[in-house]
DOBA-640439 format. One line per 8 residues: number of its first residue (from 1); their letters; for each residue y, x, z of N, C-alpha, C. Coordinates in steps of 0.2 Angstrom, whole numbers. Layout:
// DOBA-640439
NUM	A	Y X Z Y X Z Y X Z; ...
This chain:
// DOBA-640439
1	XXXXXXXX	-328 -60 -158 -321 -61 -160 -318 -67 -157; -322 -72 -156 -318 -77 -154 -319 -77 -148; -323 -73 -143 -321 -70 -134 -316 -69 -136; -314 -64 -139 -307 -58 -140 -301 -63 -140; -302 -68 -143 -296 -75 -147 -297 -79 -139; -301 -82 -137 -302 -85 -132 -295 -81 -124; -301 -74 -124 -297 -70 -118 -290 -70 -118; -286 -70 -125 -280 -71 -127 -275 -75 -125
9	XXXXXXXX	-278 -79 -126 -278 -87 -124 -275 -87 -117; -282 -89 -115 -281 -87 -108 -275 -85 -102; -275 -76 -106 -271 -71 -102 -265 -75 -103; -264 -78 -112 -255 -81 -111 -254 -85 -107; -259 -90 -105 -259 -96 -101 -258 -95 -92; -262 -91 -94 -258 -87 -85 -255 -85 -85; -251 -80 -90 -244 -75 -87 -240 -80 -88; -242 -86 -91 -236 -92 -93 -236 -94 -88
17	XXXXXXXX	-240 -96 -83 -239 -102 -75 -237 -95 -73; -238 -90 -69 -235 -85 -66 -228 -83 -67; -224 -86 -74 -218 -84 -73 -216 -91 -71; -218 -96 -76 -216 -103 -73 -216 -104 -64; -221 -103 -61 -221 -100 -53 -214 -97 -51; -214 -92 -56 -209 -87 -52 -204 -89 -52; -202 -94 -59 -195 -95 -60 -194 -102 -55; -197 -105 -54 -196 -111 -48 -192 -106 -42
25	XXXXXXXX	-185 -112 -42 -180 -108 -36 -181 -106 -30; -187 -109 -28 -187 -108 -19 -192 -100 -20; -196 -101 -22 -201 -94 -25 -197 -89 -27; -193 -90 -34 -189 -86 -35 -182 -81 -29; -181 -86 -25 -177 -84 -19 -179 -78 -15; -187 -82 -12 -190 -78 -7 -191 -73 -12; -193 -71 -17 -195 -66 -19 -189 -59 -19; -185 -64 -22 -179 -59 -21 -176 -57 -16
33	XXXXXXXX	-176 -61 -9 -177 -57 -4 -181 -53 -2; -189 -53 -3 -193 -47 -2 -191 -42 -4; -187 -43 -13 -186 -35 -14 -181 -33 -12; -176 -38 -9 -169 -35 -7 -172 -31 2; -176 -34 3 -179 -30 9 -182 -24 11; -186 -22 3 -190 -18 1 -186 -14 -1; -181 -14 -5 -177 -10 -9 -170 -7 -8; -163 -11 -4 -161 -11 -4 -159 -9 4
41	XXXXXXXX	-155 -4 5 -153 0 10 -148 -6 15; -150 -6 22 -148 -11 26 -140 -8 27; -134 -11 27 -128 -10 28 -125 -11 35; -120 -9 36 -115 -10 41 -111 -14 41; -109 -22 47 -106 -27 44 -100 -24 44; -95 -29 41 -86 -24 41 -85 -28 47; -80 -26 51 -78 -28 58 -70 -24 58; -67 -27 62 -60 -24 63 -64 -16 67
49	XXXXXXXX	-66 -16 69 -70 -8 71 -71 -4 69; -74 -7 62 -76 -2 57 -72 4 55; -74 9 55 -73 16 55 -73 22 50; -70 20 45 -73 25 38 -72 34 39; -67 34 44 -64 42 47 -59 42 52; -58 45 55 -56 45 63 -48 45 61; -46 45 54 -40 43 53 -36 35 52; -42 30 54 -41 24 54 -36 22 59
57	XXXXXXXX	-33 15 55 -26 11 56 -29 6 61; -27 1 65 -26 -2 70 -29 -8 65; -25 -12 60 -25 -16 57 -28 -17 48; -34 -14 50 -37 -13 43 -40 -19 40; -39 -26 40 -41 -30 39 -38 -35 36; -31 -35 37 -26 -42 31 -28 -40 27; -30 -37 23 -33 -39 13 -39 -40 14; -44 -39 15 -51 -43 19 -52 -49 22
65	XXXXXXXX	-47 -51 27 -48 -57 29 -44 -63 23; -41 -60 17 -39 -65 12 -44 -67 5; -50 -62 7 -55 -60 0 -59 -66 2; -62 -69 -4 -69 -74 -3 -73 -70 0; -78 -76 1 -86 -72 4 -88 -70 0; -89 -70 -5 -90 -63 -11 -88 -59 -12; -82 -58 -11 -78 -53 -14 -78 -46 -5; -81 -53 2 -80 -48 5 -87 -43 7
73	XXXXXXXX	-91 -47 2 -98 -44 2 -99 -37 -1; -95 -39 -6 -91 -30 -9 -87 -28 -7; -83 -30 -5 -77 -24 0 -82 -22 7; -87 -24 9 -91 -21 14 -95 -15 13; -100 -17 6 -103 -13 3 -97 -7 1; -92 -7 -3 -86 -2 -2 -84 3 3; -84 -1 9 -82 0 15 -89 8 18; -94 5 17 -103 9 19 -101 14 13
81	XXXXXXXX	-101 14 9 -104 19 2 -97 24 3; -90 23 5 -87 27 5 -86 33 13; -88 27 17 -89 31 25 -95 38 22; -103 35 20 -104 41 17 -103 45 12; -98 46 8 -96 48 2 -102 46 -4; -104 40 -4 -109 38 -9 -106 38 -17; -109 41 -20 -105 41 -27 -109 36 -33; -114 32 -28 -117 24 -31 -120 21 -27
89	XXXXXXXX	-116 15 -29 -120 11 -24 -121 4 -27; -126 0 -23 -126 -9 -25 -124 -13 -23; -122 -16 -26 -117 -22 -23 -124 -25 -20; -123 -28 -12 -128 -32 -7 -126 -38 -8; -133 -43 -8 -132 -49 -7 -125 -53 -11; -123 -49 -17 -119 -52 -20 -121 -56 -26; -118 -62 -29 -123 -68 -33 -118 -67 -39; -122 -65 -44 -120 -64 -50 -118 -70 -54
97	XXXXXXXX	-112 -71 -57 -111 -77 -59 -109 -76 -66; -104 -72 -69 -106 -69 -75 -99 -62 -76; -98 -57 -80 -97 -52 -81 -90 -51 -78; -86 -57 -82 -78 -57 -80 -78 -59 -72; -82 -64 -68 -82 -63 -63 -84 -61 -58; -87 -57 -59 -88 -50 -58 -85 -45 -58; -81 -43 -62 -77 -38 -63 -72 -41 -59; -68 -46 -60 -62 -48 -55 -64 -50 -51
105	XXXXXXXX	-71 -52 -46 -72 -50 -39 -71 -41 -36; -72 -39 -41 -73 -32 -39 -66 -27 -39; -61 -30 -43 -55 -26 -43 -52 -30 -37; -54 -37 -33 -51 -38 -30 -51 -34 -24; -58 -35 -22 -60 -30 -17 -58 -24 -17; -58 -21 -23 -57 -14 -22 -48 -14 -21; -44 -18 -22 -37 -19 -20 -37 -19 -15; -41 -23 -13 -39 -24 -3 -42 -20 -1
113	XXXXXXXX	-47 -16 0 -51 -12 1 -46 -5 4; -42 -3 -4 -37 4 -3 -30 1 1; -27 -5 0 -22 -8 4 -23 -7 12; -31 -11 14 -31 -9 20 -33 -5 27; -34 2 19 -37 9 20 -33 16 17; -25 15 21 -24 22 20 -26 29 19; -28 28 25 -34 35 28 -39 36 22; -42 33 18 -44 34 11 -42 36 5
121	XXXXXXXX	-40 45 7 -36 48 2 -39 51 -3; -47 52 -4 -51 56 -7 -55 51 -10; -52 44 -14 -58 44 -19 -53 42 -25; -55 42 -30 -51 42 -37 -50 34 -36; -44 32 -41 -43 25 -40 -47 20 -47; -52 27 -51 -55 24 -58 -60 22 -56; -65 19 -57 -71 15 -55 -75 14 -62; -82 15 -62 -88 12 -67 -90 7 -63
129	XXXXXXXX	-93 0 -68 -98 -5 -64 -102 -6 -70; -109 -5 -67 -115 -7 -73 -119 -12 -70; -121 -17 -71 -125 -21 -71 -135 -19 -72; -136 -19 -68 -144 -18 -69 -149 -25 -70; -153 -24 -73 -159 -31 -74 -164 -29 -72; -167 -34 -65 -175 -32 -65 -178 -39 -64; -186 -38 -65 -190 -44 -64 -187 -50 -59; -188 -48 -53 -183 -52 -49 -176 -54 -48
137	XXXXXXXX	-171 -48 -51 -165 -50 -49 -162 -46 -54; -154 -46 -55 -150 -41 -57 -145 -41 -53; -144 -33 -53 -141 -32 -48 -133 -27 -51; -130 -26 -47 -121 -25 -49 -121 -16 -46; -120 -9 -51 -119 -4 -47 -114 -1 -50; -110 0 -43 -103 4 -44 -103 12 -43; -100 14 -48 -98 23 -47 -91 25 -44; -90 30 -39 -85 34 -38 -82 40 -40
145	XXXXXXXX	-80 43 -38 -78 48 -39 -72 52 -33; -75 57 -29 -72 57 -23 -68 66 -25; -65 65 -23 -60 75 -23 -62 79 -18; -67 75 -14 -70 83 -8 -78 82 -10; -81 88 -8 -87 89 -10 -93 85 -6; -91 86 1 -95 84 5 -91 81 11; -94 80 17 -90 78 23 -88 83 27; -90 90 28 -88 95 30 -81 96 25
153	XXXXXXXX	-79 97 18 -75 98 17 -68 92 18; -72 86 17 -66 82 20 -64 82 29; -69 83 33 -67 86 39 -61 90 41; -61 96 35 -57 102 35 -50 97 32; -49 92 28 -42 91 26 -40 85 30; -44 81 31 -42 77 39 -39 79 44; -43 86 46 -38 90 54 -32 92 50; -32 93 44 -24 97 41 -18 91 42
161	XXXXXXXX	-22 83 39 -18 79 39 -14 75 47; -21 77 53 -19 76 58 -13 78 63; -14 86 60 -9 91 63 -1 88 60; -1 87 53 6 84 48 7 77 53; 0 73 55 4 68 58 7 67 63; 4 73 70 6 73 78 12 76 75; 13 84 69 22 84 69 26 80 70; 24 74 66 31 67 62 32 66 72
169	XXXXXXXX	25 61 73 25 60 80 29 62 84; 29 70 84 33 74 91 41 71 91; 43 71 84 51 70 85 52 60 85; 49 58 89 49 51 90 49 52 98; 57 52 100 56 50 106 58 45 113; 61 40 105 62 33 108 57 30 108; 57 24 112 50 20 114 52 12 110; 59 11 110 63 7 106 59 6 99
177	XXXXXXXX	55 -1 98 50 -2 90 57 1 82; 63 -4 84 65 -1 78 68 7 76; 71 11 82 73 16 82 65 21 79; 59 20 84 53 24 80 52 24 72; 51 18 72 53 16 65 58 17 59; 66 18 63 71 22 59 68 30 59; 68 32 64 68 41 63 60 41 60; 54 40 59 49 39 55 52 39 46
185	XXXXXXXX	53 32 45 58 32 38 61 36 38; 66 40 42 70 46 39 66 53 38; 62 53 43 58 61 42 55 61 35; 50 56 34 47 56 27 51 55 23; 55 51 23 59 54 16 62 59 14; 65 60 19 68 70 21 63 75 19; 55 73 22 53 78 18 47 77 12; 47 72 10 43 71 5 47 72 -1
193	XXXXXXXX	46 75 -5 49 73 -13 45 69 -17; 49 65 -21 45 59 -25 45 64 -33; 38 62 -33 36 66 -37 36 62 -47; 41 65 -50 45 61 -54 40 62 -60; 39 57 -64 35 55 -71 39 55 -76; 36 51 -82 37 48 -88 30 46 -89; 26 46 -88 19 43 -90 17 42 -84; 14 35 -80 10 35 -73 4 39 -72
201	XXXXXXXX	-1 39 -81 -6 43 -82 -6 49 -78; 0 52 -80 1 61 -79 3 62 -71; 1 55 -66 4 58 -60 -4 60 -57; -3 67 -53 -8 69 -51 -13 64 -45; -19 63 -44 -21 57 -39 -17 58 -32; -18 64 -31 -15 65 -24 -7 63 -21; -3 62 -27 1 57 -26 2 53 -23; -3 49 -26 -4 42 -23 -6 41 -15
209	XXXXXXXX	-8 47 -12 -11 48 -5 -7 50 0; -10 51 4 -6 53 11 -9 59 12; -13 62 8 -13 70 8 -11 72 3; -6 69 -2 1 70 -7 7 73 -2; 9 66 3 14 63 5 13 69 10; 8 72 17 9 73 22 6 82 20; 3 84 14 2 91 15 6 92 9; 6 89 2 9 94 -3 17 92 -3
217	XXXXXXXX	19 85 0 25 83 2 28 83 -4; 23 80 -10 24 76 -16 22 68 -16; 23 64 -19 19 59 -17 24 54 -21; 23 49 -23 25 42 -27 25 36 -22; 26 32 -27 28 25 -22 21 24 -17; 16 25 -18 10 22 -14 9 27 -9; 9 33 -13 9 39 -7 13 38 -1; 19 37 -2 25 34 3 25 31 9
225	XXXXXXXX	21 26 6 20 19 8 15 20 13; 8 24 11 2 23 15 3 29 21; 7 36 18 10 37 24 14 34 31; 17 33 27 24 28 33 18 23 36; 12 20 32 7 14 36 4 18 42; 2 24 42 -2 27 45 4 30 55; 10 34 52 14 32 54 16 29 60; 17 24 56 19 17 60 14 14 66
233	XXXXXXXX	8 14 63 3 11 65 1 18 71; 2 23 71 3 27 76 8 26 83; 12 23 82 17 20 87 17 13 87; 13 11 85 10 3 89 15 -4 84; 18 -1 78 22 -5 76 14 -7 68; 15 -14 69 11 -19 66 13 -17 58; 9 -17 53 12 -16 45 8 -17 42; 8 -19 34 2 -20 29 9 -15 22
241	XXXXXXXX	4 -14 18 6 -13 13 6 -19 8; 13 -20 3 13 -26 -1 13 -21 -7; 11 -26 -13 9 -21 -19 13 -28 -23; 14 -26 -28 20 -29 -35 23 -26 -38; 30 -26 -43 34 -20 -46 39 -20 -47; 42 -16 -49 51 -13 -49 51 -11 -55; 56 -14 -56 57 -13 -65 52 -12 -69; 47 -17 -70 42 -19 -73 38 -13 -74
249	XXXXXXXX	38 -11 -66 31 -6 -66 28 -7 -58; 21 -4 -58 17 -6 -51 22 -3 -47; 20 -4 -39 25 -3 -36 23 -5 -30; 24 1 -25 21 -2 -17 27 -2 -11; 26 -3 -6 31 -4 -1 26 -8 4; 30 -6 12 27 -8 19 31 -15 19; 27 -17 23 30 -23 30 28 -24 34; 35 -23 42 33 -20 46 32 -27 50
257	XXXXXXXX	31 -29 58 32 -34 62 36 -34 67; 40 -34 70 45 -33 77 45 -38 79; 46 -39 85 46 -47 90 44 -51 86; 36 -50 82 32 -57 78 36 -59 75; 40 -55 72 45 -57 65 41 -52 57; 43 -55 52 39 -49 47 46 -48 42; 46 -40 42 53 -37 37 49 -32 31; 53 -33 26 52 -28 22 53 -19 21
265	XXXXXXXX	50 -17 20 53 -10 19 52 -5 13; 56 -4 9 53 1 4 56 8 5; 53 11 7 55 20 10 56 22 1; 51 22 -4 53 25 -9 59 23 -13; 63 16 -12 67 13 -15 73 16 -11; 71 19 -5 77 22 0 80 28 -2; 74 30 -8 76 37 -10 79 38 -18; 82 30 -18 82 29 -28 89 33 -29
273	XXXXXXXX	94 36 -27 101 41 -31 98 47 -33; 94 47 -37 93 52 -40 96 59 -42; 101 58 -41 107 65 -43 109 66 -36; 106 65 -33 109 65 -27 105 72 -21; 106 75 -18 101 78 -12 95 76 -11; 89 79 -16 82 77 -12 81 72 -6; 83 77 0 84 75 7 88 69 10; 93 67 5 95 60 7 91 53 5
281	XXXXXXXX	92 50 11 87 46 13 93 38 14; 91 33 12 96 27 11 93 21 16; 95 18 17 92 12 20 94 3 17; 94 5 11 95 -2 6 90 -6 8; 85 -6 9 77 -9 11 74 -6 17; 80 -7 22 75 -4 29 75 -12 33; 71 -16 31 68 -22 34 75 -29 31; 72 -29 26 76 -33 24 70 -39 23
289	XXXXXXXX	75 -46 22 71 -51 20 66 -53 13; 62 -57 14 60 -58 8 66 -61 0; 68 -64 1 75 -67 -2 75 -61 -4; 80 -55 0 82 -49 -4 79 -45 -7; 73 -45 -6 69 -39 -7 67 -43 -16; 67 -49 -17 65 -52 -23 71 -51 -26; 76 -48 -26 81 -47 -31 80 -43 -35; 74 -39 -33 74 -34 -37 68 -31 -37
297	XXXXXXXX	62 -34 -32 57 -35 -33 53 -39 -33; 47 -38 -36 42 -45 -38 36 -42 -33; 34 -47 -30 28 -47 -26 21 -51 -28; 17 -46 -27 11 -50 -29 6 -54 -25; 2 -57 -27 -2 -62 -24 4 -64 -19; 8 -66 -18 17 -69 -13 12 -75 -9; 8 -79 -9 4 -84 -7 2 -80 1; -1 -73 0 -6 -71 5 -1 -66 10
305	XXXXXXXX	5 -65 7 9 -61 10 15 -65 15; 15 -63 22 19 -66 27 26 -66 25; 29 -73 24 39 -74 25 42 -70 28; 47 -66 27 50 -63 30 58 -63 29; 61 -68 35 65 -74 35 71 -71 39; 70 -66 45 74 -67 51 75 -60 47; 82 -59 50 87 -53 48 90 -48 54; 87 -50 60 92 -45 68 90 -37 67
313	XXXXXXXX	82 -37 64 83 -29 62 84 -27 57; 86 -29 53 91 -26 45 96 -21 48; 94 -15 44 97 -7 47 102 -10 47; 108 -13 43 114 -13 43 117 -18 49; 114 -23 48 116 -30 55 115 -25 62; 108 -20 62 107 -21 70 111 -14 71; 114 -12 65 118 -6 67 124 -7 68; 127 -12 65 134 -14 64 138 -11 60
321	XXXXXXXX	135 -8 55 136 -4 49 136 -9 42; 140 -18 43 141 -24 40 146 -26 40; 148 -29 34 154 -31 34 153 -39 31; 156 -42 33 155 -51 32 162 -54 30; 162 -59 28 167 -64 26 170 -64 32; 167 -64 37 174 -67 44 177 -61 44; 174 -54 44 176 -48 46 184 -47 42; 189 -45 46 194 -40 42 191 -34 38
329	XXXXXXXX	193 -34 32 187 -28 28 193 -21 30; 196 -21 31 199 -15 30 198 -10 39; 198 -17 43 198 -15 49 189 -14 52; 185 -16 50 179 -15 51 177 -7 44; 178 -9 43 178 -5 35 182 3 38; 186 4 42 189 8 45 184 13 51; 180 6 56 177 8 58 169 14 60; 167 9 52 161 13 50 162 19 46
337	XXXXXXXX	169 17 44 169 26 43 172 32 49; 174 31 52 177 33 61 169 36 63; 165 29 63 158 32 67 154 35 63; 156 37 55 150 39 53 148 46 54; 142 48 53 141 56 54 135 58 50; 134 55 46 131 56 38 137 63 34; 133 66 35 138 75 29 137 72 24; 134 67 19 134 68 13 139 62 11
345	XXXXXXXX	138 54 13 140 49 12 140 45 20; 142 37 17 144 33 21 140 27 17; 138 23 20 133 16 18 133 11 23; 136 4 21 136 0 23 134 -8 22; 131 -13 25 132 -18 22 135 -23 21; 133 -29 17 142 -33 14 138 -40 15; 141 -46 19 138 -53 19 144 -57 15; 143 -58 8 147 -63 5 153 -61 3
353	XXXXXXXX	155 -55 5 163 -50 1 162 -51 -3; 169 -51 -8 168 -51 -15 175 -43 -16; 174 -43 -23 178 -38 -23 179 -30 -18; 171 -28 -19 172 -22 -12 173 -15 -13; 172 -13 -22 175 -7 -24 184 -7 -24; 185 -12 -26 193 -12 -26 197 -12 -17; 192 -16 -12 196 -14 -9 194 -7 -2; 189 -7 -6 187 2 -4 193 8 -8
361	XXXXXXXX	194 7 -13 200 11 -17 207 9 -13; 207 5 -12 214 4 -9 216 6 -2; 210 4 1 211 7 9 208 13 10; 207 19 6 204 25 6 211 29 4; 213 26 -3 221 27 -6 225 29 0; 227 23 5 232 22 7 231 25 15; 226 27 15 225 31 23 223 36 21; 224 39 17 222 48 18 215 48 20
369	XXXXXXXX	209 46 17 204 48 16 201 55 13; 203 57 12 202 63 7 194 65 6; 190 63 10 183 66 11 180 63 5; 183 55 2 179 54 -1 185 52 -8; 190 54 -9 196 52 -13 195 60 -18; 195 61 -22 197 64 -26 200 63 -34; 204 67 -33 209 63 -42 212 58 -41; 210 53 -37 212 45 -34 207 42 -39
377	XXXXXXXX	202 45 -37 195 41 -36 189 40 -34; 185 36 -32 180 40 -28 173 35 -33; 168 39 -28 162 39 -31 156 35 -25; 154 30 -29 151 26 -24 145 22 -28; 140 16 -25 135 15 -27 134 8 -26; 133 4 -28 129 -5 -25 123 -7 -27; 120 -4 -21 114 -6 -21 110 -13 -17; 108 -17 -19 107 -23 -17 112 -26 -14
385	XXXXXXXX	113 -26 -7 118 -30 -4 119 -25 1; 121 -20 -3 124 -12 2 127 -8 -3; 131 -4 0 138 1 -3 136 8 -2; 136 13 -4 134 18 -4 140 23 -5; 147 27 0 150 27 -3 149 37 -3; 151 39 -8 149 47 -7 155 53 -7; 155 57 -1 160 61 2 160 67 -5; 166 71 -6 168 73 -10 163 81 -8
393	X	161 83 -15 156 89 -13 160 96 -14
């Protein structure tokens, strides 16, 4: 009996120096690299190269290059696990600190991740994260959940979305950056319907996508958005998507770059008259600046997102479709309506004008306008720091 109490003994005494051993940092280290070595599938580093499907953007990298070195440890493992439609995967070489940091590394990542990954239309935007415990390490595993079965099946909806994208392409036949970029903004709106809610829940995923936007030609603010990125980024014009909200809901929108300047654009805020023709397309936010774009929108993280200061391609300045405090407003005001060739309305912008529904009514009145004068009154729109005025149906 007292061998048996003795061996006891003993064994505690060495399994107690062996964890003592283990637990000493530099052992503990090496040890945990062995497993990570042993156990742990070797990655591909992220690179502006990086490839997740042959519908990749030029510019996949500003929400990456803003992430800590943590956070880009996960956006790379992200990056691997969705190239092969992995539906779990471990976060690599990531240092657990504790559960809330964790989690908001990992929503940050996965932000930047879908921001600057369009072409990433088939994975759900819900996510599991489990936490696992082993002798050497705990380690961090995420779950997906993707809409296509395999990579032969997402092959089949990538050529369908290729085909939607050489159509947009073909009717681009200026070479002119902001002209490609106006008739792009026009086609996608003209043909995209924005696919209307009362609960963000109930909108279907593919909304959100560019296989919403470019095959079912339904699609939401994001859908919009990552089409036009993809788009654009096919005619050489420079874009990120910014993410914030409009009337105190989430809320996306492009910004584009022209002569190394940075504009705003929200294609689906170009579609906001809603009593109005599906097909008509506005240009209240077709590269406007930051200032204007915050009268009505709130930008998020606004530290990591480029100023956008210079005004020369503002649809309405570089079209001469503005009217200013110097301008005679009745004689400029005359003009764009002369050149207009919009069938439904006429839309212009205003620098510093005051009083411009009254003196729309009175020079509309007094010259026989009739296209837009009915009863002796007409029917019109102010939206941001533009006019919207609407031809009699």
């Amino acid at each position: 009996m007292k061998k048996v109490f003795i061996t006891f003994i003993i064994f505690f005494i060495v399994f107690g120096i062996i964890i003592g051993i283990f637990n000493i940092p530099f052992i503990k280290e090496r040890l945990k690299s062995i497993s990570n070595m042993i156990f742990i599938e070797q990655i591909e580093e992220y690179t502006d190269d990086f490839e997740i499907n042959k519908l990749k953007v030029s510019n996949q990298s500003f929400y990456y290059n803003k992430l800590s070195d943590e956070q880009k440890r996960i956006y790379t493992c992200i990056a691997n696990s969705v190239k092969k439609l992995d539906e779990v995967f471990l976060l690599q070489n990531y240092n657990i600190v504790d559960n809330d940091t964790t989690m908001t590394d990992i929503e940050k990542s996965m932000q930047a991740f879908f921001a600057d990954h369009p072409e990433v239309f088939y994975v759900d935007n819900k996510y599991t994260v489990s936490t696992k415990h082993t002798f050497f390490n705990d380690y961090v595993e995420i779950y997906l959940t993707y809409s296509v079965s395999n990579l032969s099946e997402l092959e089949v909806r990538i050529s369908e979305i290729e085909g939607k994208i050489e159509q947009y392409l073909a009717q681009v036949s200026d070479k002119e950056l902001f002209n490609a970029e106006l008739v792009l903004h026009d086609l996608l709106g003209k043909n995209v319907e924005y696919y209307d809610y009362e609960d963000l829940e109930s909108v279907p995923q593919e909304c959100h996508t560019i296989y919403g936007a470019f095959i079912n030609n339904k699609a939401v603010c994001d859908g919009f958005t990552k089409a036009l990125q993809i788009l654009l980024d096919r005619k050489n014009i420079e874009n990120i998507i910014v993410l914030g909200n409009l009337e105190k809901e989430s809320h996306a929108w492009n910004m584009v770059k022209l002569e190394n300047e940075w504009y705003h654009v929200d294609l689906t805020s170009d579609k906001s008259i809603k009593d109005m023709n599906s097909s008509i397309v506005l240009h209240t936010y077709f590269n406007v600046t930051t200032e204007q774009i915050e009268k009505t929108h709130t930008i998020e993280n606004k530290e990591i997102i480029p100023s956008a200061i210079q005004t020369k391609y503002n649809y309405y300045l570089y079209t001469g479709k503005n009217i200013t405090v110097a301008d005679d407003f009745n004689t400029k005001f005359k003009q764009i309506l002369d050149e207009n060739d919009n069938e439904y309305l006429v839309e212009f912008g205003v620098s510093g004008v005051t009083s411009v529904a009254e003196k729309m009514v009175d020079f509309l009145s007094g010259n026989r306008y009739q296209d837009y004068v009915a009863n002796n009154k007409i029917t019109y729109y102010s939206l941001l720091d533009s006019y919207v005025l609407v031809k009699n149906k």
